[in-house]
N, C-alpha and C positions, 0 to 999 in steps of 0.2 A: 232789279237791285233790291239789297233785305232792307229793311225800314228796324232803325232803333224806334220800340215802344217802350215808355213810360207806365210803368203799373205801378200804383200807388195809392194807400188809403189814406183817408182823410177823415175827419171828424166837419161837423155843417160848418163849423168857424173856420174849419182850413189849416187845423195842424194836422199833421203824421206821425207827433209823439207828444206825449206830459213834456211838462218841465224835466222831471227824471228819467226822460228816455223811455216811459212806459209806453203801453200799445194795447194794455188789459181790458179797454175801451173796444178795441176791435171784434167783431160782432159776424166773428166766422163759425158759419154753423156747415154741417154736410153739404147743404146744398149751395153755400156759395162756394165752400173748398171742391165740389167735384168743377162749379164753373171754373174756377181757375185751375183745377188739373187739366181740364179738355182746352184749354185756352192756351196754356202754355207748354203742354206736350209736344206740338207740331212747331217749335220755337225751333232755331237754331242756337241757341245759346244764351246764357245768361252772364250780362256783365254788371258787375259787384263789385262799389269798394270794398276795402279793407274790411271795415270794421263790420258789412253786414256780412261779406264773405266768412269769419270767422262765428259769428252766429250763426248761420247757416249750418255751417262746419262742423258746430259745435254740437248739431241735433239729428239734421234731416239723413246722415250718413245711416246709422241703426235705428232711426225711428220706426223700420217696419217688422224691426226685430223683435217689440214689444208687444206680445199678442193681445192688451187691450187697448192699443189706440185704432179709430174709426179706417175704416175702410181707403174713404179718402186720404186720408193719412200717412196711410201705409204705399196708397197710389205715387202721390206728391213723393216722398221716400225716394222712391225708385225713379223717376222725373227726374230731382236733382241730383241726382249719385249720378246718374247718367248722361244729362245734357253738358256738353262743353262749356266750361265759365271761363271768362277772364276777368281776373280779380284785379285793379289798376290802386298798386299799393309804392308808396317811397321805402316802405318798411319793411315789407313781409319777406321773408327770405326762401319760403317756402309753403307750398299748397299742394293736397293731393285731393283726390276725386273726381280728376278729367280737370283739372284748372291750369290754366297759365296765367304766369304774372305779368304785368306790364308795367313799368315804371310813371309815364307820361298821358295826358288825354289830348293830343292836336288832330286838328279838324284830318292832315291828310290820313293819319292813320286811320280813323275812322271810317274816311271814304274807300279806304282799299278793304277795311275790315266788312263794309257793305256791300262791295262790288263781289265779294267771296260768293262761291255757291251756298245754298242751303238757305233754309227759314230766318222769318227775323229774328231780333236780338232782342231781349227782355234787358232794360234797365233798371238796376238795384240799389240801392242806397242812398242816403241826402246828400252829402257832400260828393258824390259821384253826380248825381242828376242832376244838380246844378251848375254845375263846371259845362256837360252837355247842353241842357238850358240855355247857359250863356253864352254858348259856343254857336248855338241855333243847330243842334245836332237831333237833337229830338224828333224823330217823324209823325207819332200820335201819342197819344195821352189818355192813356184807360184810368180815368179818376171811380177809386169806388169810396162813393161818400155813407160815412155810417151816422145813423139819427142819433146822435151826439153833440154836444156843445162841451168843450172840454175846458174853455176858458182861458187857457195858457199852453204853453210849450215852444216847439219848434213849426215854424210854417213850413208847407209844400212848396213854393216858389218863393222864394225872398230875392227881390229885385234884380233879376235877369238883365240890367242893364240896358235892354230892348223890348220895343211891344212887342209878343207874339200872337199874330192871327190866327185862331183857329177854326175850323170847321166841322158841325156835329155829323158825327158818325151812326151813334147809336144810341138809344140809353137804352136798362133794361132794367127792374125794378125786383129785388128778390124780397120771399118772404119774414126773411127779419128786418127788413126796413130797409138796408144799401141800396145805394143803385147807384149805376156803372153810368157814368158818363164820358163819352168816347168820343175823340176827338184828335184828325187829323192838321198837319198845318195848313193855312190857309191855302197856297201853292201845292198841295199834295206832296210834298218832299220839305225835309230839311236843310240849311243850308248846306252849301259844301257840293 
């Protein structure tokens, strides 16, 4: 069965954006962007609210079309143009680039969405990965924390309603400072 993973940066105090929705803090250099190209290549799919679906949307379609952005760059590019996304929107009436939309997040659709062949599912957005969170849908949690204290914004988890136990997987430490802290749920699956 594929396992929904959580990939998420964080700042050492535990937001994932400013107050203003920034992320300019974020401390992605070549070598953490090819980690996450080689990490999420072999994905089966990436699932995106709304709103980050349409940033996405908004760039990585022609971003390798620009002959001076990095290598990695250009990789990632072709990653998302390509991987199947479901984007889980009340709104959106339409998405192109291998997307479907889905109105709803309940636990069974999830579990049939898991049972499906093919690699896991990459989980995107805040107010999507909370609703999972809270639902106990989340399988693991690739936290990559950047050497920053931001002071304010929006938190990573804001009160899941439930403890969640987790168990270390891995960490790994790159050369600008991040490191990945990896973690499955304590039972090795999510609920559901």
């Amino acid at each position: 069965m594929r396992k929904i993973v959580l990939f998420v940066s964080v700042s050492l105090d535990g937001y994932f954006e400013g107050p203003d929705r920034e992320i300019d803090w974020h401390l992605v250099d070549d070598e953490l962007h090819r980690h996450f190209n080689e990490q999420l290549k072999v994905m089966g799919g990436f699932l995106e609210g709304r709103v980050t679906h349409e940033l996405m949307a908004g760039y990585w379609p022609t971003a390798d079309a620009d002959p001076s952005v990095s290598a990695p760059t250009a990789e990632f590019a072709a990653i998302w143009r390509d991987m199947p996304k479901i984007v889980f929107s009340r709104t959106l009436q339409q998405a192109a680039w291998n997307t479907t939309i889905r109105r709803e997040v309940t636990a069974e659709q999830i579990r049939v969405l898991k049972a499906e062949p093919g690699g896991d599912l990459v989980l995107g957005g805040a107010d999507l990965a909370a609703e999972f969170v809270r639902l106990g849908l989340v399988d693991e949690y690739r936290i990559y924390v950047h050497p920053v204290v931001i002071g304010q914004g929006r938190r990573f988890i804001h009160d899941p309603g439930h403890r969640i136990g987790l168990r270390l997987i891995d960490t790994k430490a790159f050369g600008n400072g991040v490191v990945l802290l990896h973690y499955r749920t304590a039972d090795g699956s999510a609920a559901g």
